[in-house]
PDB file of the backbone (N, CA, C, O) and the ligand in Angstrom, with CONECT records:
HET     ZN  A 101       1
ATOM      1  N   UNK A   1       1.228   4.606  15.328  1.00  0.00           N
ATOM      2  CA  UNK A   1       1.454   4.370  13.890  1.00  0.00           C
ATOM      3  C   UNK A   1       0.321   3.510  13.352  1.00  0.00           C
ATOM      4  O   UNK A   1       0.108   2.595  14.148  1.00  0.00           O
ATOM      5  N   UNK A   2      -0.504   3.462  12.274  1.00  0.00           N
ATOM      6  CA  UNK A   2      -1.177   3.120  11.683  1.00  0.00           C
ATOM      7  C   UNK A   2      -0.712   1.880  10.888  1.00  0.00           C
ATOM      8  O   UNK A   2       0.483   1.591  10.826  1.00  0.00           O
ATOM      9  N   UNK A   3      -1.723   1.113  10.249  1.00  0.00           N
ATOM     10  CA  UNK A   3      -1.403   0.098   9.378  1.00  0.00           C
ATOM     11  C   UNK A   3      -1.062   0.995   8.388  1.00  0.00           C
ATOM     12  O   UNK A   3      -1.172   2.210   8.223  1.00  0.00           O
ATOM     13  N   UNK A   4      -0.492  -0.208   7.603  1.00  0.00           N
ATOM     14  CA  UNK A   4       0.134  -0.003   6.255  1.00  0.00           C
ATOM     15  C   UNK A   4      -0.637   0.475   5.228  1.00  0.00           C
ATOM     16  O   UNK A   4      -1.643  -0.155   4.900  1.00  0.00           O
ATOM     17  N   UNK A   5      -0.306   1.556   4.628  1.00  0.00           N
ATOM     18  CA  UNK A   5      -1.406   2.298   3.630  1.00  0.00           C
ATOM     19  C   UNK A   5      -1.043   2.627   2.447  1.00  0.00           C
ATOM     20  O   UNK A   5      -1.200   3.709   1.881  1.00  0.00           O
ATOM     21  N   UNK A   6      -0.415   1.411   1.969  1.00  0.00           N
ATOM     22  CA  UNK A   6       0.443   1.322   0.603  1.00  0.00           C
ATOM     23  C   UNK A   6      -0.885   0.698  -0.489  1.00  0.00           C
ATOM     24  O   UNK A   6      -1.160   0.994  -1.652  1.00  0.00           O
ATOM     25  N   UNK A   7      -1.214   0.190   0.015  1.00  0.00           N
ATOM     26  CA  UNK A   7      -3.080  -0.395  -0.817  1.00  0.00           C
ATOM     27  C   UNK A   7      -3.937   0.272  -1.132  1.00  0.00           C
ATOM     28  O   UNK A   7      -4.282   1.128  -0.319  1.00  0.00           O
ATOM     29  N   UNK A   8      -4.536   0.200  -2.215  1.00  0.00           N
ATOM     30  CA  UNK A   8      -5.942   0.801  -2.116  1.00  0.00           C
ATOM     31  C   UNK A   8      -7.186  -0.319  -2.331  1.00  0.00           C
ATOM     32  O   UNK A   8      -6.859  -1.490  -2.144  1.00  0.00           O
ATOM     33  N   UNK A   9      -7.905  -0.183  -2.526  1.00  0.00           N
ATOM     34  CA  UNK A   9      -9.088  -0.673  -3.049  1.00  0.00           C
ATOM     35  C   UNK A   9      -9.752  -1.131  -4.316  1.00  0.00           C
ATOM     36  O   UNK A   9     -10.370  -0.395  -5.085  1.00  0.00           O
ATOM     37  N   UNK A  10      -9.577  -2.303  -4.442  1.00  0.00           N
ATOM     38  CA  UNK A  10      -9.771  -2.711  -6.107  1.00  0.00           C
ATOM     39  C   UNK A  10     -10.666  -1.574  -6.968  1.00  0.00           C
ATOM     40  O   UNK A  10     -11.685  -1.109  -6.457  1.00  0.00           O
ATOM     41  N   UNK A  11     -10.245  -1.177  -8.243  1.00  0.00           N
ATOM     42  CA  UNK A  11     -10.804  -0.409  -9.089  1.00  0.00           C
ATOM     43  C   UNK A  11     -10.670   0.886  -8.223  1.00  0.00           C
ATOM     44  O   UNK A  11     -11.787   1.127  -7.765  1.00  0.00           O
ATOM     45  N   UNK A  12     -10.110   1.456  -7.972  1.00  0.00           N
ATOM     46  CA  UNK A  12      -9.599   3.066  -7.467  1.00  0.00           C
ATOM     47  C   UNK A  12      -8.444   3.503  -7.822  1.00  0.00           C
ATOM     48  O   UNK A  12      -7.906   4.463  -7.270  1.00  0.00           O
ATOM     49  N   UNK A  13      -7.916   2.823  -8.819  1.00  0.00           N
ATOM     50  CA  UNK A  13      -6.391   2.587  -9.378  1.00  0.00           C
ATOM     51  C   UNK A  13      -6.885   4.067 -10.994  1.00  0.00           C
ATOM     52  O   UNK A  13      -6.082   4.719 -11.662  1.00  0.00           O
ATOM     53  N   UNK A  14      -8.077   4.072 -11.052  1.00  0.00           N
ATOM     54  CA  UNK A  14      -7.872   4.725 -12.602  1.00  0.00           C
ATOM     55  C   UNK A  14      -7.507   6.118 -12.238  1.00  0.00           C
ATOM     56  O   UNK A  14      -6.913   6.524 -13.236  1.00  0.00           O
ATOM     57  N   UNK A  15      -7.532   7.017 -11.412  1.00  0.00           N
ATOM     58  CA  UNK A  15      -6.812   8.294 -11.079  1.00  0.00           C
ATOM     59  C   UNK A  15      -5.551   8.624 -10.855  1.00  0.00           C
ATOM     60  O   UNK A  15      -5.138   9.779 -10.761  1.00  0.00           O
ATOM     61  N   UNK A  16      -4.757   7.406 -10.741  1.00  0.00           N
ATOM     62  CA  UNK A  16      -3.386   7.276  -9.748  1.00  0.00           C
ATOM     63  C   UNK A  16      -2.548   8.322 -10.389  1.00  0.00           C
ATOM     64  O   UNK A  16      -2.488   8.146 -11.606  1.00  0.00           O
ATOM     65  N   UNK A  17      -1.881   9.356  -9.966  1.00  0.00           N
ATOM     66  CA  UNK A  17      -1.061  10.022 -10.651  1.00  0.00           C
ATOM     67  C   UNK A  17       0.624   9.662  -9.709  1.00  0.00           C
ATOM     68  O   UNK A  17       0.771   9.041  -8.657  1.00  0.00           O
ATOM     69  N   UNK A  18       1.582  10.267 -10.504  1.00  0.00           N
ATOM     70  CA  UNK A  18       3.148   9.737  -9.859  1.00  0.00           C
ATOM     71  C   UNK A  18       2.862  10.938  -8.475  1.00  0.00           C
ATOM     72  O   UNK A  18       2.153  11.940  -8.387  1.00  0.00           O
ATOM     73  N   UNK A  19       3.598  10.392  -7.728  1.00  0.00           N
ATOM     74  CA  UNK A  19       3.532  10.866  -6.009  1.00  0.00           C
ATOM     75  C   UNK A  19       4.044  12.393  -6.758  1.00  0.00           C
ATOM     76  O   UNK A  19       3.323  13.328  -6.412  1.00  0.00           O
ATOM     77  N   UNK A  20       4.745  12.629  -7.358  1.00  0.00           N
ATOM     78  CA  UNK A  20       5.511  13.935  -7.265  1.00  0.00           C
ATOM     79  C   UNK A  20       5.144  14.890  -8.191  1.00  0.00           C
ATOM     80  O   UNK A  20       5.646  16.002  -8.351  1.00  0.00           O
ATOM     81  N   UNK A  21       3.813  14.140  -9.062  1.00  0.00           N
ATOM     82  CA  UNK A  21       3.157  15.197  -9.595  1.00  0.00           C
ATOM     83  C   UNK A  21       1.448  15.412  -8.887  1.00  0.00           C
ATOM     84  O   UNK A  21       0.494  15.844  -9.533  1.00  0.00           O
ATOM     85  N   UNK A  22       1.413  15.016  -7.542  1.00  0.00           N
ATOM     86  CA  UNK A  22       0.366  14.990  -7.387  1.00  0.00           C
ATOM     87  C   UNK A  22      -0.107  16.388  -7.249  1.00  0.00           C
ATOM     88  O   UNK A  22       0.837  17.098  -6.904  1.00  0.00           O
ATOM     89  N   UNK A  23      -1.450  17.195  -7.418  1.00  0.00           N
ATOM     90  CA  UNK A  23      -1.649  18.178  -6.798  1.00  0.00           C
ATOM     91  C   UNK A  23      -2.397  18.182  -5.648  1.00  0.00           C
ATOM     92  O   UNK A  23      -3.000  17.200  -5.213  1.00  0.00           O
ATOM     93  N   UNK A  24      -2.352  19.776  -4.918  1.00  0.00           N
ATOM     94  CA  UNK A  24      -3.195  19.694  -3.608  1.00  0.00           C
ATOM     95  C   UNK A  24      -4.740  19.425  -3.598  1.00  0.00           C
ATOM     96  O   UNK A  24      -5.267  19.389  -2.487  1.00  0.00           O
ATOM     97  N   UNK A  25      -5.153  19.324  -4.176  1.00  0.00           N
ATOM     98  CA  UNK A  25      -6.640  18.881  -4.073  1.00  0.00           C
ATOM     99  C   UNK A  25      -6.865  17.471  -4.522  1.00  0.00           C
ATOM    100  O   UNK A  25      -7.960  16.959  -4.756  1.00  0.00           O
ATOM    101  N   UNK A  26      -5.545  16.842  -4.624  1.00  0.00           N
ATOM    102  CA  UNK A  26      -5.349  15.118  -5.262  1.00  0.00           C
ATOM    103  C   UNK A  26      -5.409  14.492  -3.945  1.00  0.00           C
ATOM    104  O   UNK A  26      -4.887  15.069  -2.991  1.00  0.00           O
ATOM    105  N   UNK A  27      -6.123  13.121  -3.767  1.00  0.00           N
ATOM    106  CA  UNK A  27      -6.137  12.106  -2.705  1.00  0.00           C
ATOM    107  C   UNK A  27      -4.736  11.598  -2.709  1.00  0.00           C
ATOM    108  O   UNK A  27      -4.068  10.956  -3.520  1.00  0.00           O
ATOM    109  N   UNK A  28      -4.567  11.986  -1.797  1.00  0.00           N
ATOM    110  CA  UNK A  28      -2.743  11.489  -0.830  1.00  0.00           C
ATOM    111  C   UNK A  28      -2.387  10.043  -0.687  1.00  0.00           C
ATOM    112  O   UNK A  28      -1.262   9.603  -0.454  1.00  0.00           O
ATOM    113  N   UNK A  29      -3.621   9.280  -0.878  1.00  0.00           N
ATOM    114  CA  UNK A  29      -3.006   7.595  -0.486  1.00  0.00           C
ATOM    115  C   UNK A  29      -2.128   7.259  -1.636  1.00  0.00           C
ATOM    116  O   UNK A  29      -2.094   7.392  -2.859  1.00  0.00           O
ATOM    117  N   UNK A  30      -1.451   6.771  -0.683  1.00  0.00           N
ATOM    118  CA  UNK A  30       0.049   5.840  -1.388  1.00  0.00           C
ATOM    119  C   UNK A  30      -0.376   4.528  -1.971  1.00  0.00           C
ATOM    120  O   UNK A  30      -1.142   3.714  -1.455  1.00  0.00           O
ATOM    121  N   UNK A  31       0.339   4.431  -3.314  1.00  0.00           N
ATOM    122  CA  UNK A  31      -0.107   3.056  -3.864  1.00  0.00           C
ATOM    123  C   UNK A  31       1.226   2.336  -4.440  1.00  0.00           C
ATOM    124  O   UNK A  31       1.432   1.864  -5.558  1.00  0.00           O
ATOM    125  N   UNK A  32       1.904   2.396  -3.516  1.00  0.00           N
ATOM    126  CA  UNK A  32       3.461   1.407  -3.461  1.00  0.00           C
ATOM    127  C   UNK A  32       3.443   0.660  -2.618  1.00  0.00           C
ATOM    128  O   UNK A  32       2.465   0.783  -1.880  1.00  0.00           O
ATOM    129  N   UNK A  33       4.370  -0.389  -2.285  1.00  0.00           N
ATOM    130  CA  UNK A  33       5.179  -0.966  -1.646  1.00  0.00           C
ATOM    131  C   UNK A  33       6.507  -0.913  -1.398  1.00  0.00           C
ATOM    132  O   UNK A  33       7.254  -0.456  -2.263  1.00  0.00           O
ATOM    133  N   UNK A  34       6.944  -1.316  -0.327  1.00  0.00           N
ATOM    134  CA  UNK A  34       8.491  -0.864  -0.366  1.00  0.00           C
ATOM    135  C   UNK A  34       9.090  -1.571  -1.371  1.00  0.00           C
ATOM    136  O   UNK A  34      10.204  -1.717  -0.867  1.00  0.00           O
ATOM    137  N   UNK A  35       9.153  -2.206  -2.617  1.00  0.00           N
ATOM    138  CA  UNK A  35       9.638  -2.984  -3.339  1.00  0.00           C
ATOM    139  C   UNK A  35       9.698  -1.907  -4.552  1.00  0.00           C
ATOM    140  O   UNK A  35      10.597  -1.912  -5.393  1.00  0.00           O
ATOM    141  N   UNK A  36       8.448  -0.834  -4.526  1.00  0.00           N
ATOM    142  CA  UNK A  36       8.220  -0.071  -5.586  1.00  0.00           C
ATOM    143  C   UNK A  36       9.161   1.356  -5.847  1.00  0.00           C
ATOM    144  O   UNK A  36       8.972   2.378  -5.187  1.00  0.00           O
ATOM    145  N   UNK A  37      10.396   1.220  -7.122  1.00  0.00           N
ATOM    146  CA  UNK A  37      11.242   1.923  -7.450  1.00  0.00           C
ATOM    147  C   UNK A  37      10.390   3.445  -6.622  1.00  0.00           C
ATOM    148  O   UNK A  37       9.336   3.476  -5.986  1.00  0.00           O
ATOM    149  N   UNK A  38      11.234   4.422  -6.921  1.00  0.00           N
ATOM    150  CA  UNK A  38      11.032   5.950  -6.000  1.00  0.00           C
ATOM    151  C   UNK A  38       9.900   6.678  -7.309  1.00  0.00           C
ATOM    152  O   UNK A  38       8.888   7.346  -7.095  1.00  0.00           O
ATOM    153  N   UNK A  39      10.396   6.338  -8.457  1.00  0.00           N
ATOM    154  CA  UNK A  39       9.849   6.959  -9.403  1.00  0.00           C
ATOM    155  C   UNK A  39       8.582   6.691  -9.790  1.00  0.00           C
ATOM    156  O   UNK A  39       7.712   7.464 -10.192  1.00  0.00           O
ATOM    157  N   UNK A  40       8.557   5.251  -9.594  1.00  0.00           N
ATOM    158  CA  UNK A  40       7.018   4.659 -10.132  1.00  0.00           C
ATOM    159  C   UNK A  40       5.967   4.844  -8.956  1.00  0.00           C
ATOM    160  O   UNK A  40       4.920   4.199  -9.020  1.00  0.00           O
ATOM    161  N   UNK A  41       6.168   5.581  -8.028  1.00  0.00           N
ATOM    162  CA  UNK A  41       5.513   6.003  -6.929  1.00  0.00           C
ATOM    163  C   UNK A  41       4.398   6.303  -7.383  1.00  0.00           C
ATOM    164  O   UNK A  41       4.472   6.785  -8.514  1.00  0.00           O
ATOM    165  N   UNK A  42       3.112   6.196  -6.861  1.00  0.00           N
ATOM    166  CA  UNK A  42       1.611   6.677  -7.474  1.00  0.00           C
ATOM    167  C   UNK A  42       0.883   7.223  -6.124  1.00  0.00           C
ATOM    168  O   UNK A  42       1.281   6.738  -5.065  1.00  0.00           O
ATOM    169  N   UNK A  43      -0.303   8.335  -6.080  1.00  0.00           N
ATOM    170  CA  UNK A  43      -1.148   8.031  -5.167  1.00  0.00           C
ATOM    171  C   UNK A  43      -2.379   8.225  -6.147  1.00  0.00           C
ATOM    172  O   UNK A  43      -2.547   8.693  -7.274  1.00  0.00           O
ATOM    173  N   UNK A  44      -3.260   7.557  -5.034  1.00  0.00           N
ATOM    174  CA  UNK A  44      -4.448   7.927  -5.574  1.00  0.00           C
ATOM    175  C   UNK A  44      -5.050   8.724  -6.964  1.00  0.00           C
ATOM    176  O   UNK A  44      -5.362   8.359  -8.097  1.00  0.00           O
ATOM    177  N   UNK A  45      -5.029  10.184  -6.128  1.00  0.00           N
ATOM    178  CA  UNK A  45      -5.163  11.195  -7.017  1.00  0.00           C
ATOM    179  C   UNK A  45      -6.824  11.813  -7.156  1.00  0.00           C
ATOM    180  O   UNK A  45      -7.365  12.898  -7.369  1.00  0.00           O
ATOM    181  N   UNK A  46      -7.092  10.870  -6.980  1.00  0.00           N
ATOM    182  CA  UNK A  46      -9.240  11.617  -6.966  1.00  0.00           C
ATOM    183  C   UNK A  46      -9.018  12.237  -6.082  1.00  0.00           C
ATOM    184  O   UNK A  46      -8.060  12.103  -5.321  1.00  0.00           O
ATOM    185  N   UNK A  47     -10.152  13.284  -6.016  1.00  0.00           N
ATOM    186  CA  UNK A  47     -10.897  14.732  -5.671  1.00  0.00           C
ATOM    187  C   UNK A  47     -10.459  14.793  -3.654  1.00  0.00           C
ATOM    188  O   UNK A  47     -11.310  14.268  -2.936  1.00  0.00           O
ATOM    189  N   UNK A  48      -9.825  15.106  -3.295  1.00  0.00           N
ATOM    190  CA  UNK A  48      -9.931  14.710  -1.576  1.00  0.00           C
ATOM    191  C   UNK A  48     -10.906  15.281  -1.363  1.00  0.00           C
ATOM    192  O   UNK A  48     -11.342  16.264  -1.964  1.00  0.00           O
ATOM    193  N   UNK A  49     -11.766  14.212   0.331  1.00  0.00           N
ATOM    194  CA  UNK A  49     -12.700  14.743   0.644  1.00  0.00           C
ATOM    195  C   UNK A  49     -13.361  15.942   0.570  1.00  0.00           C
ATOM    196  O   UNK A  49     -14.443  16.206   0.047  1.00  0.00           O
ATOM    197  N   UNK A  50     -12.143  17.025   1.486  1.00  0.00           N
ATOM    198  CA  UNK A  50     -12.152  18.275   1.536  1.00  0.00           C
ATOM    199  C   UNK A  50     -10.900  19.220   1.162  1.00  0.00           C
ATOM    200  O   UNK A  50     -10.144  19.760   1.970  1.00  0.00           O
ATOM    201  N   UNK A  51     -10.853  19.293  -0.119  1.00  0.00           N
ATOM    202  CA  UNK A  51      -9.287  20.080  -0.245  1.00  0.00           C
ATOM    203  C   UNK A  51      -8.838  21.025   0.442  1.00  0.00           C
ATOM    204  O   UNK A  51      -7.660  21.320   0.640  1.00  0.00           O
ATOM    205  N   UNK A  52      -9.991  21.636   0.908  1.00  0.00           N
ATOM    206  CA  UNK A  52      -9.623  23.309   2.225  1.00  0.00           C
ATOM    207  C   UNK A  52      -9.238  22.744   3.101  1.00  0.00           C
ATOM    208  O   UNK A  52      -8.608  23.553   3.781  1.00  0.00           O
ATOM    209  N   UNK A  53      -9.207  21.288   3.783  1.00  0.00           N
ATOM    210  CA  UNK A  53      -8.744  21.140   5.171  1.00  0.00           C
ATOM    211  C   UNK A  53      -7.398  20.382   4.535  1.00  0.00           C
ATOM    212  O   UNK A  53      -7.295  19.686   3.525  1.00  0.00           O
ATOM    213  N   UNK A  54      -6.411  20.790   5.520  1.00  0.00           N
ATOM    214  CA  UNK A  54      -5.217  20.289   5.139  1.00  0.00           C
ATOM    215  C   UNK A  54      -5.219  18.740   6.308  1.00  0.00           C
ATOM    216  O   UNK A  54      -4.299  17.940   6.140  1.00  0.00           O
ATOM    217  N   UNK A  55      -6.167  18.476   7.302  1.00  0.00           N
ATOM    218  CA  UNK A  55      -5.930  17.914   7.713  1.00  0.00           C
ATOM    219  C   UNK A  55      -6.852  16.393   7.325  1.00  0.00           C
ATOM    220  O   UNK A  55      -6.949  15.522   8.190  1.00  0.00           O
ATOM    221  N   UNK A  56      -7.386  16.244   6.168  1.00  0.00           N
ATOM    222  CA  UNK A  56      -7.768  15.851   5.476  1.00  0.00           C
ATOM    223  C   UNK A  56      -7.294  15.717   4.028  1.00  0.00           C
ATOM    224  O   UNK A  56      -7.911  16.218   3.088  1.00  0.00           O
ATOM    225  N   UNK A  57      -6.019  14.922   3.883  1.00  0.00           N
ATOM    226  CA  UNK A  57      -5.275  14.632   2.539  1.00  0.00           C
ATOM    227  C   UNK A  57      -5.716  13.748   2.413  1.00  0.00           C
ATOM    228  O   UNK A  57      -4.774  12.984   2.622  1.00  0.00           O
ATOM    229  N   UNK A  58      -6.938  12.872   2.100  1.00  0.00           N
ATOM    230  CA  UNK A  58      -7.271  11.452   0.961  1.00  0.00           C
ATOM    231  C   UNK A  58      -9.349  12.014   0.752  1.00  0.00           C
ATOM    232  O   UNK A  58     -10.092  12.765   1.384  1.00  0.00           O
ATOM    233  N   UNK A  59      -9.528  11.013  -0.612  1.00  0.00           N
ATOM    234  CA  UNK A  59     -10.466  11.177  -1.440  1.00  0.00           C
ATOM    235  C   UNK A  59     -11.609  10.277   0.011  1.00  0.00           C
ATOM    236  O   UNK A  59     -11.152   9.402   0.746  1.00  0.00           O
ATOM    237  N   UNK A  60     -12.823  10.711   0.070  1.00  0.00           N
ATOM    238  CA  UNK A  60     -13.773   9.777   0.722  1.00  0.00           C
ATOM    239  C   UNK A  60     -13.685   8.909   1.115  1.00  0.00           C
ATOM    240  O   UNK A  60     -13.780   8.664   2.318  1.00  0.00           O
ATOM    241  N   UNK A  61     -13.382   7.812  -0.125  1.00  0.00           N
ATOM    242  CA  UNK A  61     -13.251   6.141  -0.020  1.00  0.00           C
ATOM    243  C   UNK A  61     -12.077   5.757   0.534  1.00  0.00           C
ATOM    244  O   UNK A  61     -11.896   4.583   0.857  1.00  0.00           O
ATOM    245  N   UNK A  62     -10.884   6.976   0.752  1.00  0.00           N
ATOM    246  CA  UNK A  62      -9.212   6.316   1.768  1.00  0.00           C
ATOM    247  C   UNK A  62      -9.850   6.743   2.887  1.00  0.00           C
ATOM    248  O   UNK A  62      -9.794   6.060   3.910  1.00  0.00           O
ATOM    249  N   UNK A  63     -10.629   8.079   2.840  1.00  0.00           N
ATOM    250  CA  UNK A  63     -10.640   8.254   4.394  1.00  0.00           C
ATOM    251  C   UNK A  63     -11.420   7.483   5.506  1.00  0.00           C
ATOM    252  O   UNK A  63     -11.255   7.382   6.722  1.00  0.00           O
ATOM    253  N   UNK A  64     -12.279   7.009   4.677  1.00  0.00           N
ATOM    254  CA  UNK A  64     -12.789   5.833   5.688  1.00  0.00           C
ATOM    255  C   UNK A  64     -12.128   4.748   5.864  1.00  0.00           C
ATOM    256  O   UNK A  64     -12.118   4.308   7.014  1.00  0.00           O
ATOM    257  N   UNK A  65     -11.379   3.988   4.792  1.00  0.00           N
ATOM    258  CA  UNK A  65     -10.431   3.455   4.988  1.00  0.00           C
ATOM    259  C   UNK A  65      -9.229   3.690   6.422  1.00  0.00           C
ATOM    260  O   UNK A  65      -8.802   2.859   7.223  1.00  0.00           O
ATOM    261  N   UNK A  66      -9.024   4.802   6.324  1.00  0.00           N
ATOM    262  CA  UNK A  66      -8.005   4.928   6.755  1.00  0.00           C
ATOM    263  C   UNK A  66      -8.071   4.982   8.239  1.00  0.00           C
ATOM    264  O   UNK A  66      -7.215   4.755   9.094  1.00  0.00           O
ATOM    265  N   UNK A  67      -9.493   5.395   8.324  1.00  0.00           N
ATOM    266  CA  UNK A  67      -9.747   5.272  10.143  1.00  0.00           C
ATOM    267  C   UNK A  67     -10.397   3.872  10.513  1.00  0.00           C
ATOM    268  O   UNK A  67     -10.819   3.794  11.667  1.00  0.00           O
ATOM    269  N   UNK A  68     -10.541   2.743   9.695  1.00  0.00           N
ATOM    270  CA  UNK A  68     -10.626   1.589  10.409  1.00  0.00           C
ATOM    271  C   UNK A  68      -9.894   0.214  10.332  1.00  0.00           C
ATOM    272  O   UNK A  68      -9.462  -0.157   9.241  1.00  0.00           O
ATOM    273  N   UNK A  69      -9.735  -0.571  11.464  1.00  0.00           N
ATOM    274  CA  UNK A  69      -8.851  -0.792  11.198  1.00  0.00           C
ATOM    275  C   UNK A  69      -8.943  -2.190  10.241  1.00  0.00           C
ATOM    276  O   UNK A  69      -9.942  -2.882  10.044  1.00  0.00           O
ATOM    277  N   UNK A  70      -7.088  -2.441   9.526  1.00  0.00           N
ATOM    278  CA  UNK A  70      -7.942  -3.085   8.413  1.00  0.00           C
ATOM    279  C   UNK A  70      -8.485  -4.723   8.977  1.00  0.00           C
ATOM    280  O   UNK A  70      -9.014  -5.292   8.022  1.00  0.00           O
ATOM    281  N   UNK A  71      -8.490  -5.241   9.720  1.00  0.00           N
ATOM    282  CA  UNK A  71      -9.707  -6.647   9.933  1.00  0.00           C
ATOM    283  C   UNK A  71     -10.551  -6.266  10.015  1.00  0.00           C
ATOM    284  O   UNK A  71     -11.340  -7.180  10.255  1.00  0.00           O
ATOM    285  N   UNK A  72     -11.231  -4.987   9.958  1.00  0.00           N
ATOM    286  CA  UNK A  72     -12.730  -5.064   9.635  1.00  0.00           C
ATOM    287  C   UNK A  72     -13.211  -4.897   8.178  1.00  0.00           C
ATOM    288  O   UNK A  72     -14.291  -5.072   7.614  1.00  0.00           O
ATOM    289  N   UNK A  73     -12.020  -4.500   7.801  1.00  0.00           N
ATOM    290  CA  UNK A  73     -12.368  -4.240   6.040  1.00  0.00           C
ATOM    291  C   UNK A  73     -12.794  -5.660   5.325  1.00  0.00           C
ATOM    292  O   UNK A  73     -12.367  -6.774   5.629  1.00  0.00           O
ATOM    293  N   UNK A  74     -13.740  -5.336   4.300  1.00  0.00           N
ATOM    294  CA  UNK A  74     -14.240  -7.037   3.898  1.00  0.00           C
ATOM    295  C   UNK A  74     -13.521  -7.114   2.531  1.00  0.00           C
ATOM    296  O   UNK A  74     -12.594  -6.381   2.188  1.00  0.00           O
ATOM    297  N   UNK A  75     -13.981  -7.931   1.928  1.00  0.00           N
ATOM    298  CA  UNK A  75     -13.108  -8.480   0.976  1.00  0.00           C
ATOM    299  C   UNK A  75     -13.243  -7.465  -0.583  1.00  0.00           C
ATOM    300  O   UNK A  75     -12.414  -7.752  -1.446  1.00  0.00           O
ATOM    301  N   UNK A  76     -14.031  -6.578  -0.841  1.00  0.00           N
ATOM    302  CA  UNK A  76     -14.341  -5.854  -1.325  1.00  0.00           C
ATOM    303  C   UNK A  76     -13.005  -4.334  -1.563  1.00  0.00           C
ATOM    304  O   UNK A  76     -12.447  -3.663  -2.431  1.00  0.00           O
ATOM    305  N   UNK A  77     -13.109  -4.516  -0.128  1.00  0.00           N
ATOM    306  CA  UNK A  77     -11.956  -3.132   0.178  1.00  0.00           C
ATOM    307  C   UNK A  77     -10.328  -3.511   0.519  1.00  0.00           C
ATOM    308  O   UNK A  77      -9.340  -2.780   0.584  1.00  0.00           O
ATOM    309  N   UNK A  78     -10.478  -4.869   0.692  1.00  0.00           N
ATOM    310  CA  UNK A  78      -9.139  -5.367   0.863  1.00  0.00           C
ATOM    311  C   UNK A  78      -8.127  -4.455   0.035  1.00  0.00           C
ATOM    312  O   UNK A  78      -8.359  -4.037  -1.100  1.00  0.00           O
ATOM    313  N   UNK A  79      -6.926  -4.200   0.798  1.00  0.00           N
ATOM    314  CA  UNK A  79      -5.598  -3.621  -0.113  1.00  0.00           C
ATOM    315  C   UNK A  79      -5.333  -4.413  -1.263  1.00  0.00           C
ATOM    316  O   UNK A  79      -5.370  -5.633  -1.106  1.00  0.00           O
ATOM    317  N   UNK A  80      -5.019  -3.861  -2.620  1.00  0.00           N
ATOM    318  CA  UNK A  80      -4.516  -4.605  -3.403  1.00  0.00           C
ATOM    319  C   UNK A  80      -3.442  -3.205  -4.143  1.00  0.00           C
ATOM    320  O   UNK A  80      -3.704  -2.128  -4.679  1.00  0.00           O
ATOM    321  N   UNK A  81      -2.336  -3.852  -3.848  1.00  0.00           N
ATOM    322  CA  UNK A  81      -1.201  -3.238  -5.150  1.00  0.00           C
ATOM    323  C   UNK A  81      -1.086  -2.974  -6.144  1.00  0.00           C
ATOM    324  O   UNK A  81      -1.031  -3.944  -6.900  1.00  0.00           O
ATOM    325  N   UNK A  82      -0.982  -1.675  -6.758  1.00  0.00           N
ATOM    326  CA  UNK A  82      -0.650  -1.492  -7.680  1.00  0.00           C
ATOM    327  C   UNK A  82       0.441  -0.867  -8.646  1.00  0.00           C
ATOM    328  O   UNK A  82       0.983   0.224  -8.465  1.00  0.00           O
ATOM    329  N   UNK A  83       0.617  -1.519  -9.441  1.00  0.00           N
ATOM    330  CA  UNK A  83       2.211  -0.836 -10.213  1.00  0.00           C
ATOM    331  C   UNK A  83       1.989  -0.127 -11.548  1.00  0.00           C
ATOM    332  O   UNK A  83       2.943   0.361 -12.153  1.00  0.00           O
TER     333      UNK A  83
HETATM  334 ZN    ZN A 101      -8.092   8.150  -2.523  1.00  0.00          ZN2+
END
């Protein structure tokens, strides 16, 4: 199981669409917390890396994210919440 991937990255918040209208070529990262109602759910939403690979659901900037782990992330990329 991976860290927690409810964060994104300061200023990556302007695409966010609600989780349940996202489409398939929308970046998959989650931008809740468990505190965050079902409805106000957001992800991302920018361009994913590669929309043809299904095994590749997030935009560039999650997917690198997402394969390291986060103490190496600097203060730049730190998770920050958004509602
Ligand atoms: Zn993304």
């Amino acid at each position: 199981m991976c860290a927690q991937v409810d964060e994104l990255p300061a200023g990556r918040a302007a695409n966010a669409v609600p989780f349940i209208e996202r489409q398939d070529a929308e970046c998959a990262w989650p931008l809740w917390d468990d505190a965050t109602p079902m409805d106000e759910r957001k992800v991302c939403g920018a361009r994913r890396a590669d929309p043809d690979d299904d095994r590749r659901p997030y935009c560039v900037g999650h997917e690198r994210i997402a394969h390291r782990p986060p103490e190496t992330l600097d203060a730049t990329m730190r998770p920050r919440v958004v509602r």
